[in-house]
Structures are given as structure tokens and as C-alpha cells.
TINUPA-77772 format. One record per residue: residue in one letter; chain; x, y, z of N, C-alpha, C in turn. Coordinates in Angstrom, 3 decimals. Layout:
! residues N
+-----+-------+----------+----------+----------+----------+----------+----------+----------+----------+----------+
: res : chain :     n_px :     n_py :     n_pz :    ca_px :    ca_py :    ca_pz :     c_px :     c_py :     c_pz :
+-----+-------+----------+----------+----------+----------+----------+----------+----------+----------+----------+
:   A :     A :        X :        Y :        Z :        X :        Y :        Z :        X :        Y :        Z :
...
+-----+-------+----------+----------+----------+----------+----------+----------+----------+----------+----------+
END
This chain:
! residues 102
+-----+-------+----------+----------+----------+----------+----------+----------+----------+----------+----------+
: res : chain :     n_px :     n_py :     n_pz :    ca_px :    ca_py :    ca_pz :     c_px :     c_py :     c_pz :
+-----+-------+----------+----------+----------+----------+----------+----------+----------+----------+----------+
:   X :     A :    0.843 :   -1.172 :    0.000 :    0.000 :    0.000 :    0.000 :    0.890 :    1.238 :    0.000 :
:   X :     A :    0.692 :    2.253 :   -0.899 :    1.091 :    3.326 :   -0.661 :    1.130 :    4.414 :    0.259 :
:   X :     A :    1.799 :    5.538 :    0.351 :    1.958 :    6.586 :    1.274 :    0.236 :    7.406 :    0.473 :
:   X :     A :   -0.567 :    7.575 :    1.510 :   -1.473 :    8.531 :    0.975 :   -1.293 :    9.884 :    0.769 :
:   X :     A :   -1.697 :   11.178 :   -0.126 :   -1.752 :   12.120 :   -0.206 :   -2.925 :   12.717 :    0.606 :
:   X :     A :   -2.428 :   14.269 :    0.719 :   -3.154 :   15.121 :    0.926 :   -3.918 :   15.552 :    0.002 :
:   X :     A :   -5.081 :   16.120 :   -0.004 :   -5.722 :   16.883 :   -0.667 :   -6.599 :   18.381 :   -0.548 :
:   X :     A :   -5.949 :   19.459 :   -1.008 :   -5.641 :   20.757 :   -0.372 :   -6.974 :   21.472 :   -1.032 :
:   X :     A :   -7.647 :   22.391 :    0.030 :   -9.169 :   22.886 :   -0.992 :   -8.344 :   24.753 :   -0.334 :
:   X :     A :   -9.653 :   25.249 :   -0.623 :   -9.451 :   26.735 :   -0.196 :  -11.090 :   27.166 :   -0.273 :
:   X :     A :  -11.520 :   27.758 :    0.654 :  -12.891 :   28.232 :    1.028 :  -12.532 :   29.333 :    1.200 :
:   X :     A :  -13.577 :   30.287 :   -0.375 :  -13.460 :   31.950 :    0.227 :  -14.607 :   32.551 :   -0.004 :
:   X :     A :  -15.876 :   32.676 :    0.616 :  -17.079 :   32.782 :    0.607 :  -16.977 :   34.329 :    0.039 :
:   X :     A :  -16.181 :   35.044 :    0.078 :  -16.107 :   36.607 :    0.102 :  -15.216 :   37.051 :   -1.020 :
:   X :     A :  -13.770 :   36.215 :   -1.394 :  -12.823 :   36.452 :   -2.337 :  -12.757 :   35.548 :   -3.283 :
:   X :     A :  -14.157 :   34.770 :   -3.769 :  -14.009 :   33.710 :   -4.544 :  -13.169 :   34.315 :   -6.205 :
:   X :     A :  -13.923 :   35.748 :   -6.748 :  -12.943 :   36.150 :   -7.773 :  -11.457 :   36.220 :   -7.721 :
:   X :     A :  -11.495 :   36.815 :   -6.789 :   -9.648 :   36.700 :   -6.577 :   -8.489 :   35.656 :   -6.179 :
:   X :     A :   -9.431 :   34.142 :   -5.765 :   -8.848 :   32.996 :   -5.403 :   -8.988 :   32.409 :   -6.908 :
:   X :     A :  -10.042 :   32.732 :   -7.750 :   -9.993 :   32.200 :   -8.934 :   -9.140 :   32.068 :   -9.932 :
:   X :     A :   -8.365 :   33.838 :   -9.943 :   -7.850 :   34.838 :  -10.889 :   -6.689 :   33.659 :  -10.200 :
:   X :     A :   -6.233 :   33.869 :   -9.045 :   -4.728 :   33.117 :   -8.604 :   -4.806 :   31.855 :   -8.788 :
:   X :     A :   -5.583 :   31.131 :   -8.516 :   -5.400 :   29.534 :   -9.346 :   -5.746 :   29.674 :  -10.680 :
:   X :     A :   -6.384 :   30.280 :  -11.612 :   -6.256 :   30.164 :  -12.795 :   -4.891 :   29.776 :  -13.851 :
:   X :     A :   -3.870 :   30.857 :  -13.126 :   -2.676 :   30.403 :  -13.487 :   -2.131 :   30.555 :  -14.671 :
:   X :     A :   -3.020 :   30.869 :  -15.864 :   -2.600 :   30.411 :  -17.075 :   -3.292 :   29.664 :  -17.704 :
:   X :     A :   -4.054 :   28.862 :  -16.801 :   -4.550 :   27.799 :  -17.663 :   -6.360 :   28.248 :  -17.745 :
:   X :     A :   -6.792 :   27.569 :  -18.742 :   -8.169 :   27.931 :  -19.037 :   -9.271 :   26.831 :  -18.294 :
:   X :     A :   -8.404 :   25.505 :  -17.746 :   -9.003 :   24.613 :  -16.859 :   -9.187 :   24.695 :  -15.743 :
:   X :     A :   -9.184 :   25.686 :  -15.184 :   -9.223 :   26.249 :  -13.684 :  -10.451 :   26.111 :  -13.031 :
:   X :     A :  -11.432 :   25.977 :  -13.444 :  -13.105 :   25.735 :  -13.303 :  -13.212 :   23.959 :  -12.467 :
:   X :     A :  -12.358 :   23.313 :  -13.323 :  -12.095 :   22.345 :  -13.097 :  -12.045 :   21.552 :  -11.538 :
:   X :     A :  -10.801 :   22.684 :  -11.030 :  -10.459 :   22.016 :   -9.521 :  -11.333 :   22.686 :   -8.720 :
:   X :     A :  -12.246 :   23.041 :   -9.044 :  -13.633 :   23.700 :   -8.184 :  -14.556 :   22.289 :   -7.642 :
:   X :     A :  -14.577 :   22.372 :   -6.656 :  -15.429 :   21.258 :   -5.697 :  -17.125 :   21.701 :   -5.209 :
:   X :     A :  -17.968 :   21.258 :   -6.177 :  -19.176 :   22.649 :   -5.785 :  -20.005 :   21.091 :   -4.500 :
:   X :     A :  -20.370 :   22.188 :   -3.421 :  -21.618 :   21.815 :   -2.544 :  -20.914 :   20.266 :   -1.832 :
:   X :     A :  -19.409 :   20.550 :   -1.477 :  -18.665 :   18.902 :   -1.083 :  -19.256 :   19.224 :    0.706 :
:   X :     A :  -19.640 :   17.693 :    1.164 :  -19.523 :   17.667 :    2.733 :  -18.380 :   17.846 :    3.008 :
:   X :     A :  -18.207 :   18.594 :    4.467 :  -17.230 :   18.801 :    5.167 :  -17.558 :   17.989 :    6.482 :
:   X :     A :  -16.320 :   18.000 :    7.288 :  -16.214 :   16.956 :    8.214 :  -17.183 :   17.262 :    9.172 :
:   X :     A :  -17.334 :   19.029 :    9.477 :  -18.302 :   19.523 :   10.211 :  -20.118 :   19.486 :    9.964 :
:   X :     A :  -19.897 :   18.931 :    9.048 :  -21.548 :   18.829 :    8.531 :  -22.235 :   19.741 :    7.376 :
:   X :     A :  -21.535 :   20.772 :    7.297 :  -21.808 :   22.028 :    6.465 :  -21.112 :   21.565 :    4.750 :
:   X :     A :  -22.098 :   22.027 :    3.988 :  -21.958 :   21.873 :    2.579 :  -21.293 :   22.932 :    2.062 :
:   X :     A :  -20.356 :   22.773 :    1.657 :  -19.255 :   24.320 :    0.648 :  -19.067 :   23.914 :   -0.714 :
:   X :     A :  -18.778 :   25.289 :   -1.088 :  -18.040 :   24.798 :   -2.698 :  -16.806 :   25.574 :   -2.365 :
:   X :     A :  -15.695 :   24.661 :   -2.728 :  -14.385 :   24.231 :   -2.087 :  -13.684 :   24.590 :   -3.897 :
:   X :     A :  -12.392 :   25.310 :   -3.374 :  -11.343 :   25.169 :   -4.933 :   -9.982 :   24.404 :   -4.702 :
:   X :     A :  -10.007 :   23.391 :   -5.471 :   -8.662 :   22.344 :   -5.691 :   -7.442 :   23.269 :   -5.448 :
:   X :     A :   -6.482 :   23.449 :   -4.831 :   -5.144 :   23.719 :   -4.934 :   -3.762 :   22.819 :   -4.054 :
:   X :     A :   -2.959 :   23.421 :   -3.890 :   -1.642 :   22.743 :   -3.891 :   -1.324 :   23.582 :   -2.198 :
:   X :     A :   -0.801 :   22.695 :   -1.233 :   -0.551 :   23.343 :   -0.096 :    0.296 :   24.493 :   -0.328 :
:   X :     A :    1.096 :   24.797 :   -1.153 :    1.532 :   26.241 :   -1.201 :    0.777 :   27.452 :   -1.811 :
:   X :     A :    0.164 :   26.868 :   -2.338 :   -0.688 :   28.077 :   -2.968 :   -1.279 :   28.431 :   -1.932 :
:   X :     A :   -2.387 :   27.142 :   -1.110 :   -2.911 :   27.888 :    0.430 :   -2.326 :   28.740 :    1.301 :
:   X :     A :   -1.041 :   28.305 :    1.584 :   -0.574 :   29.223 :    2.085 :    0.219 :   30.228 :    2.139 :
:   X :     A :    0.007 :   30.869 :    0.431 :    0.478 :   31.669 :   -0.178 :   -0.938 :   32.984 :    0.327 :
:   X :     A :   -2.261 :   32.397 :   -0.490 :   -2.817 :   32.909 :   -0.177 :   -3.709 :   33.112 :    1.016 :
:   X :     A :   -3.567 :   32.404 :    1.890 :   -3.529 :   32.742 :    3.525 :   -2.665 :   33.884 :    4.274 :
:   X :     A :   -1.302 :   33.551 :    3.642 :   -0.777 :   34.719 :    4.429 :   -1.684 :   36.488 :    3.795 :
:   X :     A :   -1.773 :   36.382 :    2.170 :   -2.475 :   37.771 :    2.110 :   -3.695 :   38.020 :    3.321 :
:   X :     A :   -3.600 :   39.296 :    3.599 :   -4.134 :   39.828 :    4.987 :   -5.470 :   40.682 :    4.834 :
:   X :     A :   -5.531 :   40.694 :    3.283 :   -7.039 :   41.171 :    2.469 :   -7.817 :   40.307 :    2.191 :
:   X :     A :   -7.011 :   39.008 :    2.340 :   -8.278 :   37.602 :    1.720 :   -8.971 :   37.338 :    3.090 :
:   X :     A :   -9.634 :   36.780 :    3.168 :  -10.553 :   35.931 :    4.522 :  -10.850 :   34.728 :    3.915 :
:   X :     A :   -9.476 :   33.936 :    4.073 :  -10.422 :   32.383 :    3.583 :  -10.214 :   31.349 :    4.702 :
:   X :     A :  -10.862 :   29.877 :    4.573 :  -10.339 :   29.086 :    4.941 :   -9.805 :   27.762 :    4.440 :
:   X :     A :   -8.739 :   27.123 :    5.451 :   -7.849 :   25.947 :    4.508 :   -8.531 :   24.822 :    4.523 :
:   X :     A :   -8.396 :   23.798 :    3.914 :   -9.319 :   22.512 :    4.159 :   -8.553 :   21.903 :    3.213 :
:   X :     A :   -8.504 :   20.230 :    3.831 :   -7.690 :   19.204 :    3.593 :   -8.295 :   17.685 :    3.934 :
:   X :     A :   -7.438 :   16.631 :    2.911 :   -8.439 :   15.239 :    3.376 :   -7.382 :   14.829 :    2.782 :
:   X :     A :   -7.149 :   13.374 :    3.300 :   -6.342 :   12.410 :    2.896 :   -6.525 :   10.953 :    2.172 :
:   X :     A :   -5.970 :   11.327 :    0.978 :   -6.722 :   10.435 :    0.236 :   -8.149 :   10.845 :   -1.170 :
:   X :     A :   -8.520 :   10.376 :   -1.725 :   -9.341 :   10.567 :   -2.294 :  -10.578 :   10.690 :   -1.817 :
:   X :     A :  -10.937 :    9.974 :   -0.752 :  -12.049 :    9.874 :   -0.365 :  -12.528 :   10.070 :    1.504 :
:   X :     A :  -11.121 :   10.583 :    1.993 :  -11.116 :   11.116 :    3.538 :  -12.089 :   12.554 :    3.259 :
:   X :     A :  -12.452 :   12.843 :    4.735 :  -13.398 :   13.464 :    5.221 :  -12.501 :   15.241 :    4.907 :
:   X :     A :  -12.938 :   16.068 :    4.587 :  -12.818 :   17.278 :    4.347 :  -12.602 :   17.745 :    5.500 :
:   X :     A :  -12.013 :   18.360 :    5.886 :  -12.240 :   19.146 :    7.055 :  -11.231 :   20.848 :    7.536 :
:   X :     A :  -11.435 :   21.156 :    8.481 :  -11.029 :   22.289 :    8.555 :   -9.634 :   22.292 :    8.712 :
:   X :     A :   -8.201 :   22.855 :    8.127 :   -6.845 :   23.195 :    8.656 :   -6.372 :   24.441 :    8.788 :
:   X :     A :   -7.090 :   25.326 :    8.567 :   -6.790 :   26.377 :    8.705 :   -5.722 :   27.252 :   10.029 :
:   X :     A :   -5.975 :   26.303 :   11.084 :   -5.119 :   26.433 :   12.032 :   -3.830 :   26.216 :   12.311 :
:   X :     A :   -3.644 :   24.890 :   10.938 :   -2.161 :   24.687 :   11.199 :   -1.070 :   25.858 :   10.056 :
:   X :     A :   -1.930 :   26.792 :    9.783 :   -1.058 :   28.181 :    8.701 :   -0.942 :   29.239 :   10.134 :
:   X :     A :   -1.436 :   28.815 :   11.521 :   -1.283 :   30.098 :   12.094 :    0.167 :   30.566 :   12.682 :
:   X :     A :    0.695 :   31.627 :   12.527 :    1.628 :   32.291 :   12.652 :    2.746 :   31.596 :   13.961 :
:   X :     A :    1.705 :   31.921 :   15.170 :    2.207 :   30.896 :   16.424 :    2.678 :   29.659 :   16.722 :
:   X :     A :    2.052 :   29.085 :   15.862 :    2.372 :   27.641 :   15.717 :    3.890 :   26.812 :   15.910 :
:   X :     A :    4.075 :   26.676 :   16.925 :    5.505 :   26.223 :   17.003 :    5.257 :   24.901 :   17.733 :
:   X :     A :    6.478 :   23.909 :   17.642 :    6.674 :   22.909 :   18.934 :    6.587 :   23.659 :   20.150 :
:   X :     A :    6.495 :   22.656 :   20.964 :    6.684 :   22.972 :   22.331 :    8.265 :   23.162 :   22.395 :
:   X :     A :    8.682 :   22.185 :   22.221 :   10.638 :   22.038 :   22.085 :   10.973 :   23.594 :   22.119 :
:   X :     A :   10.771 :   23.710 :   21.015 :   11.429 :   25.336 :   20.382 :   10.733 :   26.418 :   21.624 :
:   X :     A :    9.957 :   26.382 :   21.578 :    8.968 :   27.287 :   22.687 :    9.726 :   27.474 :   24.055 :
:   X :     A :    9.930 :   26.057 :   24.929 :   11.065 :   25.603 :   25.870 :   12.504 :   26.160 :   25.927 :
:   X :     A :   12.700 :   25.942 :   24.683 :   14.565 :   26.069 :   24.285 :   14.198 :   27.731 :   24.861 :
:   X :     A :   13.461 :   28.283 :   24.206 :   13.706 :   30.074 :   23.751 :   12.818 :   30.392 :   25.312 :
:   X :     A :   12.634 :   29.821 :   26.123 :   12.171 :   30.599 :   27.295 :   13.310 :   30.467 :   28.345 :
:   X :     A :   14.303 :   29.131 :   28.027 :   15.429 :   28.906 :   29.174 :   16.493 :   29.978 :   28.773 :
:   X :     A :   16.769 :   30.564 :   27.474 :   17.567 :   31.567 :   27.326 :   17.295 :   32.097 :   27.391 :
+-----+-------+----------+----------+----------+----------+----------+----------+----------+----------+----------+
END
């Protein structure tokens, strides 16, 4: 059995033109990685856009977008929310530890 993949969405109820324009890319198939009305793990129905974990958090860090991240493993794992693991704070504990004893 193989190593499973991730599978990276982007929810922007508010900046859907401008998440479009940036995954478009060039290409005219961009319509494509659009996920319309998918369950999410939370129960709530979205229409979700296909991208690549860097692009998410390319466009996460912009501070004009309001979106959220969402991820599933596998083809057929449960959608759900990640948006938390792009937050700024986010460190080990380790590192956190190290930098409070100095």
C-alpha cells in the first residue's frame, strides 16, 4: 500500500474572484479544480477550490483575503477544517522551551 496524499481545498465565501484569478494560473481549466456543494467533516456543505498546499498558504498569508484551509487524505477522507495549522504561532513545544530557558 502506498503513502497517501493530501488533498488541499481553499474556502473563500467573500474572495471567490480573486482565489480564482490566482489559481487560474494560465490555464483555461481552472473551473475544473472547483469542488461545488462537497460535505465537510463539520456537517456544512461548501463549494471548495482544488489547490496545492503552497498556494494555500500563499494565499492565507495575504491579509485582504478571509479564507479558509481545508484538507483530506486520500481521495475519499473526510474534508475538514486546517486552517489552524497556517497560524503564525504555531511552534513545537521544544522550540517554545529552548527560547524561554535563554
Amino acid at each position: 500500500m502506498g503513502k497517501q496524499r493530501h488533498e488541499w481545498f481553499i474556502y473563500a465565501p467573500h474572495d471567490n474572484e480573486a482565489v480564482a484569478k490566482y489559481l487560474q494560473d494560465g490555464d483555461n481549466r481552472f473551473e475544473e479544480s472547483a469542488v461545488r456543494d462537497a460535505l465537510c467533516a463539520d456537517g456544512k456543505r461548501r463549494d471548495l477550490w482544488r489547490c496545492t498546499e503552497t498556494q494555500a498558504y500563499f494565499l492565507w498569508r495575504n491579509p485582504q483575503s478571509r479564507i479558509k484551509i481545508f484538507n483530506r487524505l486520500g481521495q475519499n477522507g473526510k474534508i475538514r477544517d486546517v486552517t489552524f495549522l497556517f497560524k503564525k504561532d504555531r511552534r513545537s513545544l521544544k522550540k517554545k522551551r529552548k527560547e524561554a530557558v535563554r
